[in-house]
SERO-4910 file (N, C-alpha, C, O; in steps of 0.05 Angstrom, whole numbers):
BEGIN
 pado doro    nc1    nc2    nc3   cac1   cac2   cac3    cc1    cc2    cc3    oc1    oc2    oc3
  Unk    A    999    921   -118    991    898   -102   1010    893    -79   1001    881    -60
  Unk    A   1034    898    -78   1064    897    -58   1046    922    -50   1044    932    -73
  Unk    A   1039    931    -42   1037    956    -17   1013    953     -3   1006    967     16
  Unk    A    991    925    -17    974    923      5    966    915     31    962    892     38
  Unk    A    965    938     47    970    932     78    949    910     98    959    894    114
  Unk    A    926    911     94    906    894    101    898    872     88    906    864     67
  Unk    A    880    861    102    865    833     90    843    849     63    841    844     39
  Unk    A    826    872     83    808    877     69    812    895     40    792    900     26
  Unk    A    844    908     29    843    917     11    854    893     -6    852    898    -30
  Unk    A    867    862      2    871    847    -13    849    832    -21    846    821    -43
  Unk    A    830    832      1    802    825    -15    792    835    -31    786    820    -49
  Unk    A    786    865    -33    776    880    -51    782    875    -76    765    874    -95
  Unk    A    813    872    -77    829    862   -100    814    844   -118    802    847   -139
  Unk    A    820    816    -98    820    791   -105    780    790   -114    773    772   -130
  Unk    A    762    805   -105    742    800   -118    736    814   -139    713    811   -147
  Unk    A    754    836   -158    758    856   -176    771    828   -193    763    828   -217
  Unk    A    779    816   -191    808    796   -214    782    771   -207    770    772   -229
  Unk    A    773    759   -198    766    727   -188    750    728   -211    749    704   -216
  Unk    A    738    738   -226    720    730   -251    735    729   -282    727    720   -304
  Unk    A    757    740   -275    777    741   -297    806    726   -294    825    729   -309
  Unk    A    804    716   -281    841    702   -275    841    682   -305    862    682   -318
  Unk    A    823    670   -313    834    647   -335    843    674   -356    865    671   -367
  Unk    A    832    693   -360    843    720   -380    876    715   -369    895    701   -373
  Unk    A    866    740   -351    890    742   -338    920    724   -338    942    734   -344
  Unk    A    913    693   -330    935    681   -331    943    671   -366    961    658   -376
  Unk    A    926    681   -375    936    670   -401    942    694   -423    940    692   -447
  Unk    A    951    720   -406    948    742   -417    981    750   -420    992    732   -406
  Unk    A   1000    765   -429   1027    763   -436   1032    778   -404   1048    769   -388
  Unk    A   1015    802   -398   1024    815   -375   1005    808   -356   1015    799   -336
  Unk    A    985    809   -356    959    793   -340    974    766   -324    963    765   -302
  Unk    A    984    755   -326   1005    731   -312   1015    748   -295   1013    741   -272
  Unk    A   1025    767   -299   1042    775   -269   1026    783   -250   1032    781   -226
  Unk    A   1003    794   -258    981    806   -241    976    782   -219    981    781   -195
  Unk    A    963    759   -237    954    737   -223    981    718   -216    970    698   -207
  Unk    A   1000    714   -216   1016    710   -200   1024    727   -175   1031    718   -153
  Unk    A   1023    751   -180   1009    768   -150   1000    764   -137   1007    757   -114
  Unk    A    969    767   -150    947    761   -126    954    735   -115    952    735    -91
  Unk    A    962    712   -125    961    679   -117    984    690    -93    984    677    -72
  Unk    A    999    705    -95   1024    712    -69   1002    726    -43   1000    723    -19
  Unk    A    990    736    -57    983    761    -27    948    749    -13    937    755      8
  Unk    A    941    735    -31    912    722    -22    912    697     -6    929    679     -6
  Unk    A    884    700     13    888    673     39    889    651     23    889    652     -1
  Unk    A    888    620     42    882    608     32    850    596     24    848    575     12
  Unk    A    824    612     31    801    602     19    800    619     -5    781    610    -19
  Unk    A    811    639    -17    822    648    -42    831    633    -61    822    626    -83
  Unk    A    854    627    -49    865    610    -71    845    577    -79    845    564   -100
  Unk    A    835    572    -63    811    555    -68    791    559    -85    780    541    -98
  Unk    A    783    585    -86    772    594    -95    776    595   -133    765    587   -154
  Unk    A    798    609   -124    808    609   -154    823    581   -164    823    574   -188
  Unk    A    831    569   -149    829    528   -160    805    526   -175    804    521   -199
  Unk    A    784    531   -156    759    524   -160    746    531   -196    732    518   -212
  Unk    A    761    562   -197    742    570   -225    766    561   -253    762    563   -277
  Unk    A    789    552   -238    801    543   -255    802    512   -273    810    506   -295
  Unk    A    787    493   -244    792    466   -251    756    458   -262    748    437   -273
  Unk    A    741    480   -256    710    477   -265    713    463   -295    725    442   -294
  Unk    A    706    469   -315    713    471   -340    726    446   -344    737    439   -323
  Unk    A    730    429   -362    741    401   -366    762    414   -385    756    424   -407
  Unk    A    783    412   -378    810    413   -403    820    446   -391    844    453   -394
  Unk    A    805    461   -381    813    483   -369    839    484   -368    857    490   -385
  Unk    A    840    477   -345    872    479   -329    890    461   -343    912    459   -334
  Unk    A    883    445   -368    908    432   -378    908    447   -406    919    439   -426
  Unk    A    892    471   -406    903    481   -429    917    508   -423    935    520   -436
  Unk    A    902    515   -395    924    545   -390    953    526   -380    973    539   -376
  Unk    A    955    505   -377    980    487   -371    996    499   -392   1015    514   -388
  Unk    A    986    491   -418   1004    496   -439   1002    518   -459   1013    521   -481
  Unk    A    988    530   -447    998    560   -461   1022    575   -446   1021    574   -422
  Unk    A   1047    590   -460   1067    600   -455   1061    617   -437   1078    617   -420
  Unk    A   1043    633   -433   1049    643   -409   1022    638   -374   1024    646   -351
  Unk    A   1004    623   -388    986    606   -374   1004    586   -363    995    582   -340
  Unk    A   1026    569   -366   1049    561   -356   1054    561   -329   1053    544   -312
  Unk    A   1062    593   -331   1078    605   -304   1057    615   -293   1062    614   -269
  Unk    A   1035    624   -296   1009    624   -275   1014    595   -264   1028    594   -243
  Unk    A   1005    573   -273   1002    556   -267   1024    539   -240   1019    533   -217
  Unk    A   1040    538   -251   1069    537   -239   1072    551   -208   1082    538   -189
  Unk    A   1061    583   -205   1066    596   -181   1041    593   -164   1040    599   -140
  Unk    A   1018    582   -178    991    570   -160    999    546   -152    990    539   -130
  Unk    A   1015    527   -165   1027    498   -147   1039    505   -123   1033    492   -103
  Unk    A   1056    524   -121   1078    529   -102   1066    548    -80   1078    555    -60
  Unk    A   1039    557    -87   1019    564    -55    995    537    -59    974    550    -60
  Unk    A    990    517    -62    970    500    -51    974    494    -30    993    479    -27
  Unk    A    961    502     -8    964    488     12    947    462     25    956    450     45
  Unk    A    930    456     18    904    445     31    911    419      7    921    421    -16
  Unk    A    897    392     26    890    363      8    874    377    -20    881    376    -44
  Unk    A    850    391     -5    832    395    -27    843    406    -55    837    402    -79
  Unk    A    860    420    -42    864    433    -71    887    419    -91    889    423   -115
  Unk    A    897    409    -81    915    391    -89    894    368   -111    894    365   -136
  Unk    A    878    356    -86    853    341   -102    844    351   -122    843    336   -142
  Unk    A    836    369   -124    827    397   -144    838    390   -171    828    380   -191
  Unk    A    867    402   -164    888    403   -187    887    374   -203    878    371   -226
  Unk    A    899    353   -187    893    329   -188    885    324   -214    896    321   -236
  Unk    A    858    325   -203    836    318   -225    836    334   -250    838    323   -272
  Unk    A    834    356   -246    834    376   -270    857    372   -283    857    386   -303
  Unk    A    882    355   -280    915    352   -299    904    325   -305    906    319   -329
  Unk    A    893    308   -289    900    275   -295    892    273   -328    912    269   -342
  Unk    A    864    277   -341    862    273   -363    876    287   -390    868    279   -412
  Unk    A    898    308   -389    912    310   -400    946    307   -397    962    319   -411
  Unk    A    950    294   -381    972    284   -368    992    276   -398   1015    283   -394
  Unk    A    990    270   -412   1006    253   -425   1013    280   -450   1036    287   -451
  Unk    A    991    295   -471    985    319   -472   1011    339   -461   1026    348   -479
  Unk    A   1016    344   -438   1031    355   -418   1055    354   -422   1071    369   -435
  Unk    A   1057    327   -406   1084    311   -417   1098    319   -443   1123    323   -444
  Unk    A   1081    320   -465   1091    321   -493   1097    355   -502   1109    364   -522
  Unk    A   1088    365   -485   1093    398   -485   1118    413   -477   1130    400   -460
  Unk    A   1126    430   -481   1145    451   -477   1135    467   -456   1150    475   -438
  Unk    A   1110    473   -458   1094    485   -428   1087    472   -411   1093    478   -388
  Unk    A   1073    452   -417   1065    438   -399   1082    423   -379   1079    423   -354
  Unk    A   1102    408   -395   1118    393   -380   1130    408   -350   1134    397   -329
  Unk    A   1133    434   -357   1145    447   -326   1116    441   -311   1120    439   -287
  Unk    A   1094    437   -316   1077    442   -295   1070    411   -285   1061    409   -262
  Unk    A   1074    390   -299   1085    363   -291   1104    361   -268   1099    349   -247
  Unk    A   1133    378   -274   1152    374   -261   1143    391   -232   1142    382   -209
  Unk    A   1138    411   -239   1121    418   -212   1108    402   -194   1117    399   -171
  Unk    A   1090    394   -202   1074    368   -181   1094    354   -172   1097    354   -148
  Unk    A   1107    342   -183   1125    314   -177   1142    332   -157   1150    323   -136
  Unk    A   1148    360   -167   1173    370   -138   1152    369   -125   1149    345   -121
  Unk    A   1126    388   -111   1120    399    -95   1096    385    -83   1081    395    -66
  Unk    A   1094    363    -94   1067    343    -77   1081    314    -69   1098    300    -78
  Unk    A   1070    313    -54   1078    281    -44   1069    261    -65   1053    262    -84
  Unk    A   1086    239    -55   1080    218    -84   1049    202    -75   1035    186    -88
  Unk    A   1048    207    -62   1021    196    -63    997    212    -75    977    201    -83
  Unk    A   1005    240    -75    984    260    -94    993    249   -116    976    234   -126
  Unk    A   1019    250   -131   1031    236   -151   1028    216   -161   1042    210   -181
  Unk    A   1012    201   -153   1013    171   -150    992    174   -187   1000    159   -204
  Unk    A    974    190   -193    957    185   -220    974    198   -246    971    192   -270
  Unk    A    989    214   -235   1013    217   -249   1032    207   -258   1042    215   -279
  Unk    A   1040    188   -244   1067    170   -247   1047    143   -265   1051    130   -285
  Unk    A   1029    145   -248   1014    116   -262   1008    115   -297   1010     95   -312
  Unk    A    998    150   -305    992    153   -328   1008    160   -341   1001    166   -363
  Unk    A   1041    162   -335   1058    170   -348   1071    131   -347   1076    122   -369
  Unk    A   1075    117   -327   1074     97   -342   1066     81   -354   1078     63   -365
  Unk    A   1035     86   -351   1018     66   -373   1023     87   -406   1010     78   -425
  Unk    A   1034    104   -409   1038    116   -437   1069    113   -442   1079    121   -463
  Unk    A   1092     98   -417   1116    107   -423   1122    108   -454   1121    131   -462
  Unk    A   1128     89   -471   1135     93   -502   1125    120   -513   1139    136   -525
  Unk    A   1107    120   -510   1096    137   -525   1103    175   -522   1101    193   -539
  Unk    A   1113    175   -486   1124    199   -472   1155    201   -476   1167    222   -476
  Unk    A   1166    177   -479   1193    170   -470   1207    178   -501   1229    189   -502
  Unk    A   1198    175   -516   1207    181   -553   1194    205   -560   1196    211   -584
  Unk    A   1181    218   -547   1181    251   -551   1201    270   -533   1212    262   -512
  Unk    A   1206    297   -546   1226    307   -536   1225    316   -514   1243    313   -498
  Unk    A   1200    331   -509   1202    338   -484   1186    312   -468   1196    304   -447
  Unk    A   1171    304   -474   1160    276   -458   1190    258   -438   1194    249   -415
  Unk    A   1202    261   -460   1241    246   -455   1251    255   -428   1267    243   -414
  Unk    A   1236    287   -422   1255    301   -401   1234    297   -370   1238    301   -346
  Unk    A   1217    289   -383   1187    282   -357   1189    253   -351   1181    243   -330
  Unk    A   1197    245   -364   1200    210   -362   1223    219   -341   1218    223   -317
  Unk    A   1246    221   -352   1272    216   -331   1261    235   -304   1262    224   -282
  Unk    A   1251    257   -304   1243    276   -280   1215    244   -265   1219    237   -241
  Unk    A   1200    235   -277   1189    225   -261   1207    190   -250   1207    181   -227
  Unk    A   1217    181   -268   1239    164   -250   1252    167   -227   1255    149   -210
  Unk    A   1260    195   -226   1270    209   -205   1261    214   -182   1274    215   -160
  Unk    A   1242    218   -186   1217    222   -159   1195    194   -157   1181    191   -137
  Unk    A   1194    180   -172   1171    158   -166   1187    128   -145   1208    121   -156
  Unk    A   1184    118   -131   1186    101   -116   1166     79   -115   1143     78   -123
  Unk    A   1183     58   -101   1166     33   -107   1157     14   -126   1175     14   -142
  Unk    A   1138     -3   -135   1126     -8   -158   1124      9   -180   1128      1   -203
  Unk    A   1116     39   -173   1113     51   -200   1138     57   -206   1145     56   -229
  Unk    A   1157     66   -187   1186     64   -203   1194     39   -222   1206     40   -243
  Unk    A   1187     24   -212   1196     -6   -229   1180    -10   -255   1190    -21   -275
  Unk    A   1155      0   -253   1143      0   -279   1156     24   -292   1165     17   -314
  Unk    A   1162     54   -287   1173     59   -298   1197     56   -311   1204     72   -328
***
């Protein structure tokens, strides 16, 4: 996938993998594949693959927390470029947000958002981590998402946190 010279053999690619990436990212070696393609594909691609990822309700917050669905997850934050997709993600994490928090996998993909989106994408994040604080704040890894979101939240929701 590093030696593809054009658009059109990364397309080729990317429509060979686009029906399989939830495999893929949740696969022990299949993750590196699709952390590939998410490097070398445009951005209506990666939309694309938002798209078949956040379809599905609980989808994307369950390849969140599978060990190596994780780091798929993780290297698709760090190419979103567009509102939309952001919106995308958004939605597809908000209802397991807390879930997340309480994870060993998940929690990096929490901490992700909070680095790499503005707090205003952040803003249903911070909100649902502190309408659950107790309950995130006295779990172990929840303990390390609480202080990471103190860190980054501002304003009111800092103070509720």
């Amino acid at each position: 996938m590093r030696s593809l010279a054009s658009p059109e053999e990364v397309s080729f690619v990317f429509l060979e993998l686009i029906g399989n990436v939830v495999e893929l990212m949740l696969d022990p070696s299949g993750n590196y594949v699709f952390q590939k393609l998410v490097e070398i594909c445009c951005e209506e691609q990666r939309t694309s693959i938002i798209l078949m990822v956040t379809k599905p309700n609980f989808q994307l917050v369950n390849i969140s927390l599978d060990s190596h669905g994780t780091r798929a997850v993780q290297k698709l934050l760090e190419y979103v470029t567009t509102q939309e997709q952001r919106n995308l993600i958004m939605l597809a994490l908000c209802p397991g947000i807390v879930a997340l928090t309480k994870d060993s996998n998940g929690l990096h993909v929490i901490e992700h958002c909070l680095k790499l989106f503005s707090n205003e994408d952040n803003k249903y994040i911070l909100d649902i981590v502190a309408n659950n604080c107790f309950d995130i704040a006295t779990d172990r890894s929840g303990c390390c998402v609480m202080q990471y979101c103190v860190d980054h939240a501002q304003g009111e929701t800092k103070e509720r946190l």
